[in-house]
N, C-alpha and C positions, 0 to 999 in steps of 0.2 A: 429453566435452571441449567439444563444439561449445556444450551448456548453461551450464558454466561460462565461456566466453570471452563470452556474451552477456548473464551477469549481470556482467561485468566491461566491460562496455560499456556497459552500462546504469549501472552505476555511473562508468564516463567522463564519460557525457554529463550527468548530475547533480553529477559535480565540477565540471565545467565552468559548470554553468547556476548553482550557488550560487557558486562563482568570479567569473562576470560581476557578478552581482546584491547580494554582498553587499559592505556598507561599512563596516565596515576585512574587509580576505579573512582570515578565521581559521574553522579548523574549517569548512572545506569538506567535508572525508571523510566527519567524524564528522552532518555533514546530508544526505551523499550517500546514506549507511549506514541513516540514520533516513527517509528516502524511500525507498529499496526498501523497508524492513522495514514502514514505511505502506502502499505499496503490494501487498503479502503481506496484511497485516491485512486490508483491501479483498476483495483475492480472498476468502479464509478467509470473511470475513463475509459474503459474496453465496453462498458457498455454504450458509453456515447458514439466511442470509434463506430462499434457495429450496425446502430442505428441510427448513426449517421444524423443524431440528434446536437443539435448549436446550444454551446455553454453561453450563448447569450453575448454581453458584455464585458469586456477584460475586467472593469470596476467589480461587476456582482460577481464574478466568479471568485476574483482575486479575496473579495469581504466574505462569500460563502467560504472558502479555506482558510480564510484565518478564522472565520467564526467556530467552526470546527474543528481545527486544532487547537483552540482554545478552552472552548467547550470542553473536547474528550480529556486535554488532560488537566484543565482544571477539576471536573467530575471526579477526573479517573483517581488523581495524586494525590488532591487537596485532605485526605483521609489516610489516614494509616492502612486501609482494608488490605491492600495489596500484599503489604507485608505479613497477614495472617497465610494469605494465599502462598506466597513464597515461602515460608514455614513448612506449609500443610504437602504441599508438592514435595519438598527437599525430604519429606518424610516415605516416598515414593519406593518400591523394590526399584532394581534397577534395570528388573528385564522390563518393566512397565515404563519406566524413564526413558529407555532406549527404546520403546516401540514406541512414546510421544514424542520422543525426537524425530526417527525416521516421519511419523505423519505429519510433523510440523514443517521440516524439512521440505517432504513433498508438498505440501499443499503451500508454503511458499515460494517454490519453483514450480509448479503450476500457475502458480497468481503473476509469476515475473514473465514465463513462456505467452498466456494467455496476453497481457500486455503487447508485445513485443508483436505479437501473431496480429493484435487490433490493430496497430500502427503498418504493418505491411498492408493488411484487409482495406484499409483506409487509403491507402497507396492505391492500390489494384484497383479498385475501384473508381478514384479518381482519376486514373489511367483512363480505364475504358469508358467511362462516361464523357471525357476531354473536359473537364472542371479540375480547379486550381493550377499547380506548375503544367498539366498540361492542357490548359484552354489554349484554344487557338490564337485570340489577343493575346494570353501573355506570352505565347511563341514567337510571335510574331515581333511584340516588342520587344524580345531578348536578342531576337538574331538582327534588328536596326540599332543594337545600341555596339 
């Protein structure tokens, strides 16, 4: 329970922050929805980066994320529930408002740091093992063309 109330908070604080930001306010949810499910992909993809594990092929990959995004926010929107949720949070003090913010905050700039960190680790690696832009063939065909 306590996970579900914390992606529904996370999802507060993303309705709220495309609420503030966007001009005219429309489809707030449905950006709130596609920002988790971003930030899932994130995760998911640092864990591949690290372990160095293959998404397979471009088709299934491409069909597992739209499956996915389909899925979460058909599940997620297709219901009013979220709107009790948004209610029940707005009903919040504010020193608690502002300490789910700062944690929302961090723990989306960890999720963005952690990404970013996979995609070098992923570098580095391929570096010193000489696999992709630095295997020896395709150096070798860069510098004959």
């Amino acid at each position: 329970m306590y996970l579900k109330k914390a992606y529904y908070y996370l999802f507060y604080k993303l309705y709220k922050f495309w609420e503030y930001i966007s001009i005219p306010r429309f489809w707030s949810d449905v950006k709130a929805s596609l920002s988790i499910d971003l930030l899932i992909l994130f995760t998911i993809a640092s864990i591949f980066f690290y372990f160095d594990l293959s998404f397979g092929s471009k088709t299934k990959f491409l069909i597992c994320l739209i499956l996915m995004l389909f899925v979460s926010n058909y599940l997620f929107l297709r219901n009013s529930n979220w709107k009790d949720y948004i209610n029940h949070f707005e009903k919040l003090s504010k020193t608690q408002n502002n300490k789910g913010t700062i944690i929302v905050c961090t723990i989306i700039i960890l999720i963005l740091i952690n990404f970013i960190y996979s995609i070098y680790w992923m570098d580095r690696r391929a570096q010193y093992n000489g696999t992709g832009p630095y295997s020896k063939e395709y150096l070798n065909n860069k510098a004959t063309q």
